[in-house]
Backbone as a chain_set.jsonl record, in Angstrom:
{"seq": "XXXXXXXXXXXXXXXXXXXXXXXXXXXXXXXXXXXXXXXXXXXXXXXXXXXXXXXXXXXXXXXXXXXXXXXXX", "coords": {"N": [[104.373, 114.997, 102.958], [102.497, 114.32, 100.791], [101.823, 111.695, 101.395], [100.712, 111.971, 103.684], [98.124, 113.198, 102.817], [97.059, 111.52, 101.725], [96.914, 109.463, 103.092], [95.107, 110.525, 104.639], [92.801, 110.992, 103.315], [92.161, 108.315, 103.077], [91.124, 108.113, 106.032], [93.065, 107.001, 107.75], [96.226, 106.212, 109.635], [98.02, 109.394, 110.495], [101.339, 109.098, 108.994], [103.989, 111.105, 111.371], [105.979, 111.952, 111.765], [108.907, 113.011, 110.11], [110.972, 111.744, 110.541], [109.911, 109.017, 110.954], [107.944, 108.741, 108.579], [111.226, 107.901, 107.142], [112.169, 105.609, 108.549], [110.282, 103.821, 107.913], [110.38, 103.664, 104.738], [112.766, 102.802, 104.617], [112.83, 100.873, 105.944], [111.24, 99.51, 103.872], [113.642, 99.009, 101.838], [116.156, 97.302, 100.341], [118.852, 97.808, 101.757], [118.478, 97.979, 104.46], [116.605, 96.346, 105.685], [117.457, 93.592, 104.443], [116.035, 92.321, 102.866], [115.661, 90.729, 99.342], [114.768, 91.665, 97.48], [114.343, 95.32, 96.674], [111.679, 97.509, 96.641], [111.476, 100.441, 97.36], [114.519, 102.465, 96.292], [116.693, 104.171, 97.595], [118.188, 107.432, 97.352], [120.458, 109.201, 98.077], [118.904, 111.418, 100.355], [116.588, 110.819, 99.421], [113.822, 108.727, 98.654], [112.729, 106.526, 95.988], [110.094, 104.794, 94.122], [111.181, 101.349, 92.8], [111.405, 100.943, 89.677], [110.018, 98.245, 88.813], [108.117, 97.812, 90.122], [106.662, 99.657, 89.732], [104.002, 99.345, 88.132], [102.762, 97.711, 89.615], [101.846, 98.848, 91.594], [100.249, 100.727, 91.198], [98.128, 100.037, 89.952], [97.006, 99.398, 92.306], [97.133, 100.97, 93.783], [94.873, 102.667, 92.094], [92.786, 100.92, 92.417], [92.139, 100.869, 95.285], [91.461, 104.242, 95.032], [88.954, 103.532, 93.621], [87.511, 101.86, 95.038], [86.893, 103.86, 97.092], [85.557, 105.936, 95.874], [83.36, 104.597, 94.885], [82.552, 104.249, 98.02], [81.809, 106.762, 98.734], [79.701, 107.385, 96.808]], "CA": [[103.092, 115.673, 102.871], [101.821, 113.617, 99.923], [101.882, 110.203, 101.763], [100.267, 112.041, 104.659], [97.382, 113.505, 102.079], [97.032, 110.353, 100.785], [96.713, 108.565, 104.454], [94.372, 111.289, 105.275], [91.921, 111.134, 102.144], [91.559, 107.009, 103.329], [90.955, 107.743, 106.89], [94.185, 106.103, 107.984], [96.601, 107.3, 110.73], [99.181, 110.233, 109.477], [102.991, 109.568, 109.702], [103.995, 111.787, 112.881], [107.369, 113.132, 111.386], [109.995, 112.91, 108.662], [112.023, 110.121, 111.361], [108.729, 107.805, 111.107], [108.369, 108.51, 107.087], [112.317, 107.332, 107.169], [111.908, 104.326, 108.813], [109.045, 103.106, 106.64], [111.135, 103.802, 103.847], [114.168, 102.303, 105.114], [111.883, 98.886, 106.25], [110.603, 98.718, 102.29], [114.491, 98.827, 101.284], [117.505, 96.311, 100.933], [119.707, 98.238, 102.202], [117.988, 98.224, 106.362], [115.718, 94.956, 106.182], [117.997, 92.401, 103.856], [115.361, 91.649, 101.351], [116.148, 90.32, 98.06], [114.975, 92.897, 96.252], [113.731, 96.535, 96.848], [110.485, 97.877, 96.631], [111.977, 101.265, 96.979], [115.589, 102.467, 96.011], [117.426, 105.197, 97.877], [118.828, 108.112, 96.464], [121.01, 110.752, 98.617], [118.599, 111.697, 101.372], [114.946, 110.964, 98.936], [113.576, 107.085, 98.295], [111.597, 106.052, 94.941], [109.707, 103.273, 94.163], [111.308, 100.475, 92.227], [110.76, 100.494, 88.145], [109.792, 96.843, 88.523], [107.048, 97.533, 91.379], [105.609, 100.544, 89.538], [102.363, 99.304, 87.453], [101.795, 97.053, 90.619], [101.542, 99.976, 93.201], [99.949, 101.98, 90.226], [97.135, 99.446, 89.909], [96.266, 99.074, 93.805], [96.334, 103.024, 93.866], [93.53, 102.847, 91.83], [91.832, 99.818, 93.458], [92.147, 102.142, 96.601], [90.471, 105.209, 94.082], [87.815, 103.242, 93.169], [86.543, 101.675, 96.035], [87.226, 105.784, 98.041], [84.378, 106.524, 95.376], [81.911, 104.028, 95.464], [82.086, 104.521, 98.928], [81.319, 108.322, 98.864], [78.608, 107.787, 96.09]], "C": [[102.129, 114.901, 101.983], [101.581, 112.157, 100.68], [100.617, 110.649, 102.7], [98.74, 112.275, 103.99], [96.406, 112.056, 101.845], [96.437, 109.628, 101.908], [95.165, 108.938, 104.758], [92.621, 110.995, 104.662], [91.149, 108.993, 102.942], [91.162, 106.662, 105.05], [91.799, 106.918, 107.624], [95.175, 106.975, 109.2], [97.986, 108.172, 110.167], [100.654, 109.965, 110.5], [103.366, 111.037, 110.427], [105.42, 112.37, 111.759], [108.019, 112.426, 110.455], [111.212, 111.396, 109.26], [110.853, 109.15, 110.922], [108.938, 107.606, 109.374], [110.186, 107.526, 106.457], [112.401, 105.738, 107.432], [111.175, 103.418, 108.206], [109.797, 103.053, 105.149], [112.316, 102.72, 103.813], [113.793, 100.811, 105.457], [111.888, 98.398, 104.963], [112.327, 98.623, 101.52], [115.603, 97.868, 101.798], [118.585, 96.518, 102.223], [119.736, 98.236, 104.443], [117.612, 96.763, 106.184], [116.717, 93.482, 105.417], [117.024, 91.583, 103.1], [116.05, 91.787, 100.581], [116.308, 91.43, 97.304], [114.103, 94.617, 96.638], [112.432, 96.934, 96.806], [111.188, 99.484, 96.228], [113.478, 101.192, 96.827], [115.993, 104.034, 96.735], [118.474, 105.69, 97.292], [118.794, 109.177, 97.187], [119.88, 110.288, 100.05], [116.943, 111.413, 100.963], [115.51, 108.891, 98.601], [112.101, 107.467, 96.635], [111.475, 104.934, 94.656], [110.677, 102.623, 92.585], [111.153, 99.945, 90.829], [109.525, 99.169, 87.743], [108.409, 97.161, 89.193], [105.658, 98.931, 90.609], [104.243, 100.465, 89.27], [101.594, 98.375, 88.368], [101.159, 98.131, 91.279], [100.214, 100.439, 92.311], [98.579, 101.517, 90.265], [96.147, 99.004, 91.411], [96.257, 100.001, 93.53], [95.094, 102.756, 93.664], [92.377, 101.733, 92.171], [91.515, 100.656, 94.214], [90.766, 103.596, 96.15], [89.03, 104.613, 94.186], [86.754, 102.626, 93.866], [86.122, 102.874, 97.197], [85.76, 105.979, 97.204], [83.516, 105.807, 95.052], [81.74, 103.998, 97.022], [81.386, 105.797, 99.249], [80.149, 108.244, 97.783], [76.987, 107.47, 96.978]], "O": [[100.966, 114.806, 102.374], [100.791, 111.518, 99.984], [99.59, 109.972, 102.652], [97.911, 111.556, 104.549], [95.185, 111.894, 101.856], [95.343, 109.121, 101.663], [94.255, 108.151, 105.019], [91.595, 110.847, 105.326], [89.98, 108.672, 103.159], [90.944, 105.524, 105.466], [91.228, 106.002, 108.216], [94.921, 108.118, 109.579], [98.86, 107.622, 109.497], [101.013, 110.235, 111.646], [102.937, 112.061, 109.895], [105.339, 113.401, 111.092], [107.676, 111.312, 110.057], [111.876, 110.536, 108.682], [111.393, 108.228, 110.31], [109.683, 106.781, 108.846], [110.209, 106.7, 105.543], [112.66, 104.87, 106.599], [111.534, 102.254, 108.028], [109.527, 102.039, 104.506], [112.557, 101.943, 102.889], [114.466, 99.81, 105.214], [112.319, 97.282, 104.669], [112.247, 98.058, 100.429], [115.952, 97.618, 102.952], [118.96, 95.816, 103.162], [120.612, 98.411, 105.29], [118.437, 95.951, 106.602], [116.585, 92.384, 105.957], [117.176, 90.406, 102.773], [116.979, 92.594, 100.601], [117.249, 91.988, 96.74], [112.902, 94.47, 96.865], [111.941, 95.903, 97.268], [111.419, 99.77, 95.053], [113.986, 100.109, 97.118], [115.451, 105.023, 96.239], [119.427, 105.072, 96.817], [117.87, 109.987, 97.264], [119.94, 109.212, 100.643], [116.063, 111.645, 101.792], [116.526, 108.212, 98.454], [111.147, 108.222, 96.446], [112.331, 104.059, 94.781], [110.807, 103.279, 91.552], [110.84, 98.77, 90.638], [108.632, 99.097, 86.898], [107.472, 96.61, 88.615], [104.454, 99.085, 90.814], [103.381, 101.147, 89.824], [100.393, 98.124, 88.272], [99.941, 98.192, 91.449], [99.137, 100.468, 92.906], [97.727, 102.353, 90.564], [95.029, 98.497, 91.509], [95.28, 100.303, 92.844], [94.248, 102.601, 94.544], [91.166, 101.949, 92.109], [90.532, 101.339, 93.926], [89.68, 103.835, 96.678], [88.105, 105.179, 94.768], [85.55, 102.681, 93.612], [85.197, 102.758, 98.001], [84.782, 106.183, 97.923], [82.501, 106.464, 94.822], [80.6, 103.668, 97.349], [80.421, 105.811, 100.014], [79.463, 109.263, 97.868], [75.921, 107.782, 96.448]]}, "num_chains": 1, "name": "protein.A"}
């Protein structure tokens, strides 16, 4: 729901179901694609991002933010 929010807010197209969200998930991790290193980390049946990757993502977010509101001003 939050990804989809998130998609929605940038005009972007919304993941279709919880199989699609999976797969996207499952692409950004070792464990499906055989990258080096993770992006996210799976845990049980939920994925989180990566300790290492956090203050990157954290800092495009708000790239993303900040150009969302000089566009709307």
């Amino acid at each position: 729901e939050n990804i989809n929010e998130f998609l929605k807010e940038n005009d972007s197209e919304l993941v279709k179901g919880p199989m699609a969200l999976g797969a996207i998930m499952g692409a950004l991790s070792k464990h499906y694609s055989g990258i080096k290193e993770e992006l996210v980390l799976r845990e049980g049946k939920r994925y989180r991002l990566a300790e290492k990757y956090r203050p990157l993502i954290s800092e495009i977010k708000m790239g993303f933010e900040s150009a969302r509101q000089a566009v709307t001003r």
